[in-house]
N, C-alpha and C positions, 0 to 999 in steps of 0.2 A: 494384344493392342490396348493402350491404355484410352477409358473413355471416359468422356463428361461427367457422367453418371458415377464412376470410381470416384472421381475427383469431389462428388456432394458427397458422397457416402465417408468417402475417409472425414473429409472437415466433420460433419454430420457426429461422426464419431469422435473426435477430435472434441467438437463443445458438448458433446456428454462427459464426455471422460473428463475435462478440466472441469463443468460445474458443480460433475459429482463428487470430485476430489474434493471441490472447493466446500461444499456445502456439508462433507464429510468432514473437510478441516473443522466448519465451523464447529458441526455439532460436537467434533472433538475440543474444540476451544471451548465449546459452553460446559462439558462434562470437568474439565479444567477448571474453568471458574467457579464453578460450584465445589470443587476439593477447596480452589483457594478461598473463594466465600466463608466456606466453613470452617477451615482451618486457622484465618487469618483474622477475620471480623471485617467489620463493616471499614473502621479507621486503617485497620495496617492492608487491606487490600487498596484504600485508596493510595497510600503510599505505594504499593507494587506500582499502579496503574500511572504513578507520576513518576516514577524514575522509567517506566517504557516510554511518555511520552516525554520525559528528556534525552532519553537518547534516539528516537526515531526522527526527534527534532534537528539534534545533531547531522544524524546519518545523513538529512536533506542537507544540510547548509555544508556539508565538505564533499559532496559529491562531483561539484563540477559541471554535470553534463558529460563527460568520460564516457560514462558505460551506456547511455541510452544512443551514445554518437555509435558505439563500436555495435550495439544492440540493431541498429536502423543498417550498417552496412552490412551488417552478417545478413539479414533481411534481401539484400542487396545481390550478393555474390553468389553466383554459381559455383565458382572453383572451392571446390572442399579444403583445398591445402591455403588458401588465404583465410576462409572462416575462422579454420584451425589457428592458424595465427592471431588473426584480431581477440580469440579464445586467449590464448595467450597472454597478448600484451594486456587483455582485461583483467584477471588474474593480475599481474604484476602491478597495474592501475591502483586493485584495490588492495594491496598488500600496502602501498603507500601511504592510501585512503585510512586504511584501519591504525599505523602509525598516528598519523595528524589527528584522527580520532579519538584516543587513546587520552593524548596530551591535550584535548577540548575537553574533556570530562573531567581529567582531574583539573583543569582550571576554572572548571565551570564548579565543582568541589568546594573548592575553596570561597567561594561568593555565595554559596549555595545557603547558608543558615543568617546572610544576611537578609536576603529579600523574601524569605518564607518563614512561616512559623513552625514546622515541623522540619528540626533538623536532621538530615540524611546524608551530610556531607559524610560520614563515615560510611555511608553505605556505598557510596559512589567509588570514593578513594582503595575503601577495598577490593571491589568486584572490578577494577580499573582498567587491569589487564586483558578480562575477560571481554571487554567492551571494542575490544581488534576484531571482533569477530563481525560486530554489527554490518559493517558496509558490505560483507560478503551478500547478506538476504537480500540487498537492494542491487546489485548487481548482478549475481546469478538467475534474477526472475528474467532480467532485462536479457542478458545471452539467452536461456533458454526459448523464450518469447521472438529474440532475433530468430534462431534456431529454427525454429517455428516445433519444437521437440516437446509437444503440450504432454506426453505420459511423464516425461523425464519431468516437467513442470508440475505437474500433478501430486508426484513422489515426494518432490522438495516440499511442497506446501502439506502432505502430509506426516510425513515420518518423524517431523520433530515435536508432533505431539504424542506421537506413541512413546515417545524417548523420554519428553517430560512426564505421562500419565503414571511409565514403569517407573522412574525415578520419585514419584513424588509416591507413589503407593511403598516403595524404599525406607523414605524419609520419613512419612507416616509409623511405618513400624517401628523402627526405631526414634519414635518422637521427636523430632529435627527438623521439623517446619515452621518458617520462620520467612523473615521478609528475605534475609540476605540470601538464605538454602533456594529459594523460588528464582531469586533474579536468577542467582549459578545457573541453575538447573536448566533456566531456559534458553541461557546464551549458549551453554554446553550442549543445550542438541539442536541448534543451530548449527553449532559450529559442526560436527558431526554428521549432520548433513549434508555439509556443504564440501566437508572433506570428499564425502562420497561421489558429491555430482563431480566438484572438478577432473576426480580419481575416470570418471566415464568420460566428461567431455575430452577427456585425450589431448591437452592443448598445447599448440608448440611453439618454442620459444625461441623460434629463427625466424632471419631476417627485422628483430626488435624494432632501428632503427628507421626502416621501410615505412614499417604499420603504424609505426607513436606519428609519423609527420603525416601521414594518411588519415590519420584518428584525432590528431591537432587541426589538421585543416578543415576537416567537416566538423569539427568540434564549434570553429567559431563560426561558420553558420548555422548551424541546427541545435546541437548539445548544448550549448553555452546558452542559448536565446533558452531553451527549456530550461535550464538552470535558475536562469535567471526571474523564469516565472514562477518556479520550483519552491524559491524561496521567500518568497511574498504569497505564494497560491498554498501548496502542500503542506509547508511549513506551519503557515500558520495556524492549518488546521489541528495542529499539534500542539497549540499552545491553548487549547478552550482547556483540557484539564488544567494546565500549567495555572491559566490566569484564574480559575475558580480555586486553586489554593493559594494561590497569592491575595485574595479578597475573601477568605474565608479562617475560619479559625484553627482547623484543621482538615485532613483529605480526605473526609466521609464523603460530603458530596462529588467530590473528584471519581469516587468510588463506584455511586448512585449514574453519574454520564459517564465512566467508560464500562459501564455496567449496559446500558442504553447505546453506544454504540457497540458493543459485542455484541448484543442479540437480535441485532437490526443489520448486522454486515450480509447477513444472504441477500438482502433488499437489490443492495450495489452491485452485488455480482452479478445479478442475471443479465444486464444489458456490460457489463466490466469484460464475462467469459469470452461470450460472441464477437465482442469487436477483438480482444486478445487472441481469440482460436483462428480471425479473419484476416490477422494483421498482416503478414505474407502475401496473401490472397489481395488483400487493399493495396498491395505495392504495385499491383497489375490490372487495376480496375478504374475505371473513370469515376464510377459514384458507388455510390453504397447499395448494394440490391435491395430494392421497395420489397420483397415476401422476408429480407431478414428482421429490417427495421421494423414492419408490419409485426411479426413474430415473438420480439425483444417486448414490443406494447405492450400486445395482449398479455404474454406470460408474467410480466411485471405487476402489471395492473392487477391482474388476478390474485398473484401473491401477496401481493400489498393489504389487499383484501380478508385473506383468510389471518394474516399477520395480527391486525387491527382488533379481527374478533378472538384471538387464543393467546394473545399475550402477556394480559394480565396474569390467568393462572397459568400459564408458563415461567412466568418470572416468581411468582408465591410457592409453585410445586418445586421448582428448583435449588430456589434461594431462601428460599422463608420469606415470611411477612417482615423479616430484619430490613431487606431490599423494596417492599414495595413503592417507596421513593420512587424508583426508577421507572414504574411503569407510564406515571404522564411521562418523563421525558421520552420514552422509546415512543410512546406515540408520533411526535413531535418530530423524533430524530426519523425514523419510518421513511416522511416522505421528506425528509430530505438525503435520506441513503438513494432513495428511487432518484430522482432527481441527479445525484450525482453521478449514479450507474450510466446513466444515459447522457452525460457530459463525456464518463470514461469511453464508450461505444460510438462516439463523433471527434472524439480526444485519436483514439490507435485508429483510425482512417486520415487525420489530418498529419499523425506521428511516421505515419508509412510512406507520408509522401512529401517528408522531409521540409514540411512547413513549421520550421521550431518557432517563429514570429508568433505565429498563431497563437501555440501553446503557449506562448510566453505572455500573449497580453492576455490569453484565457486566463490562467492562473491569475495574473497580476488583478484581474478583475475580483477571482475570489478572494486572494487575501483583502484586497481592499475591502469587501465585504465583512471578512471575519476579524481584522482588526478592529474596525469599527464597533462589531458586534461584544466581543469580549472585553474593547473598554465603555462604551458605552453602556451595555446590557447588562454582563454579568457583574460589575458594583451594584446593580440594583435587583435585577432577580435571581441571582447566582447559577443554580445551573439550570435552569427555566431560561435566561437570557445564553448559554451558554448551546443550549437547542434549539432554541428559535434562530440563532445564527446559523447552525447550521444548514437548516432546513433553509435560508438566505441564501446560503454560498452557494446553496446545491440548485438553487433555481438558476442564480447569477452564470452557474458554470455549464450547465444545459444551454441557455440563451445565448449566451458566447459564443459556446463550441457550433450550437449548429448556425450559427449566424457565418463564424469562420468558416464551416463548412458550405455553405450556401455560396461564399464569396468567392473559395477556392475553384466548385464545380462548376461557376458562371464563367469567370474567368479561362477556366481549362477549355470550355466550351468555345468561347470564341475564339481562342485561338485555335482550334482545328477549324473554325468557318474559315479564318483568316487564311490558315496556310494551306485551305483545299482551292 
């Protein structure tokens, strides 16, 4: 007989296995940076670090809302053979996505060596093909998370740094590291990941027609509003590198801040995992259980703490004294990773219960935030104004979310006074 107790134990398990994955991504992404640190220099890593955040940029503004719509029904559905489907039609979704992708890069290519000083348009144009791949990582997190399939989600966010670390220790031996060999390398074990998860998720591609007008109609409630703040909120936070090379002479400092946000990403995860490993669970819950939010505090806080004191020679022992630039800004950016973590953990309780309004003028509050912040701030402190924005957004977006949250619970409330 299945009991209460099974049901804490598994989730219990569940946000071990995704933090550990997650914090095992990172440290695999830090081991990474430090190949490419060293391999690449301070200037041509800033250049890796600005064509990721042009295309992640991208991947937000052509997504739509699609897969976070088909993401919240899978959440939804008990019958396996409909899951299977909306599986499906997502997959065919982002086949479309990576298309229209594809052909925003190379036209974004083309403009590229007028509004920058470091030209990379040939960077772009070449690796162009390879860039079909990108909307698959933003979709497949979104299925496996509907799924509620947190080891399958674990996997994905690990294996394609094993793929890069064995590739690039490859490329090392054969001396062939280089800005263009890095981007390859990392779209290529993406892509190879991702072949693999769809290869499991098994998904079927009957009844199409059914599922697209099922997926369109909750699209324009839910999907579409999240899009919509996707692109002013998420988006924008992709553009602090962007606009500190655009006001700078070259992509060193670009370098130095996504240097500082790499090594501050654990910050975000801890309250990111639990609301993620909860999201299922929140589809069936009136409020957020007070010992988890309790839980998420402490563990954040603490960490935060130890962060603060070991980071400096963490970023000198890793990176060399080449990087220690970065160490103020990771201060800076620190609490505002915390901060955002705990927007993300009020964000998948409000996202489960299909309030896309919500996240929509959430988000629209942070961009508002960080547009501001990037052209007001970084013209004048470059990437010191480029942190301090963050560390903005990330309060603006805590504030929000739980304010939305507070609004949706009160509301929920009186209506069961109302209709008892």
């Amino acid at each position: 007989m299945f009991k209460r107790s099974d049901l804490k134990n598994k989730k219990v398990k569940q946000i071990l296995a995704l933090y550990g994955s997650m914090i095992l991504g990172i440290v695999l992404g830090l081991v990474v940076s430090v190949f490419n640190t060293r391999f690449l220099g301070a200037e041509a890593f800033g250049d890796l670090k600005f064509v990721q955040s042009v295309y992640s940029f991208f991947a937000i503004i052509i997504s739509f809302g699609f897969v976070v719509t088909a993401s919240k029904l899978m959440a939804e559905k008990k019958n396996d053979a409909v899951r299977k489907e909306l599986i499906g039609a997502s997959v065919i979704i982002t086949v479309i996505l990576g298309i229209i992708f594809v052909i925003a890069i190379v036209i974004f290519a083309f403009f590229q060596k007028r509004f920058f000083t470091t030209d990379l348009s040939a960077v772009f144009l070449l690796l162009s093909p390879l860039f079909f791949i990108v909307p698959f990582t933003q979709s497949l997190e979104s299925i496996l998370q509907g799924e509620n399939r947190i080891y399958e989600l674990s996997f994905y966010r690990l294996f394609p740094h094993f793929i890069y670390l064995a590739g690039i220790i490859v490329l090392y031996k054969f001396d062939y590291i280089n800005l263009v060999t890095a981007v390859a390398l990392q779209l290529l074990s993406f892509g190879i990941s991702s072949a693999i998860v769809i290869y499991n998720l098994k998904p079927k591609y009957s009844n199409l027609g059914t599922v697209y007008r099922l997926i369109f109609h909750e699209n324009k409630k839910y999907g579409f509003q999240v899009f919509l703040g996707s692109i002013i909120g998420v988006a924008s936070t992709q553009l602090g590198p962007i606009a500190i090379s655009y006001f700078s002479v070259n992509n060193t400092d670009v370098g130095y801040y996504s240097l500082a946000l790499t090594i501050t990403m654990p910050l975000v995860l801890i309250p990111t995992v639990i609301g993620t490993s909860m999201f299922k669970e929140f589809a069936n819950r009136e409020v957020i259980p007070k010992k988890a939010t309790q839980f998420t505090v402490l563990i954040s806080i603490f960490s935060l703490i130890i962060f603060l004191i070991i980071i400096k020679q963490v970023i000198i022992l890793l990176y060399s004294k080449e990087f220690v630039n970065a160490v103020n800004l990771a201060y800076i950016v620190a609490a505002g990773q915390i901060f955002h973590g705990f927007g993300n953990y009020y964000n998948r309780f409000l996202g489960s219960k299909g309030q896309g309004a919500y996240l929509r003028n959430g988000a629209i509050s942070v961009g508002i935030t960080n547009i501001a912040g990037f052209i007001f701030l970084v013209p004048f402190f470059g990437a010191n104004g480029a942190a301090i924005t963050k560390l903005s957004s990330g309060i603006v977006f805590t504030v929000s979310m739980l304010f939305y949250y507070k609004k949706y619970t009160n509301n929920d409330s009186k209506k069961t006074i109302d209709n008892n």
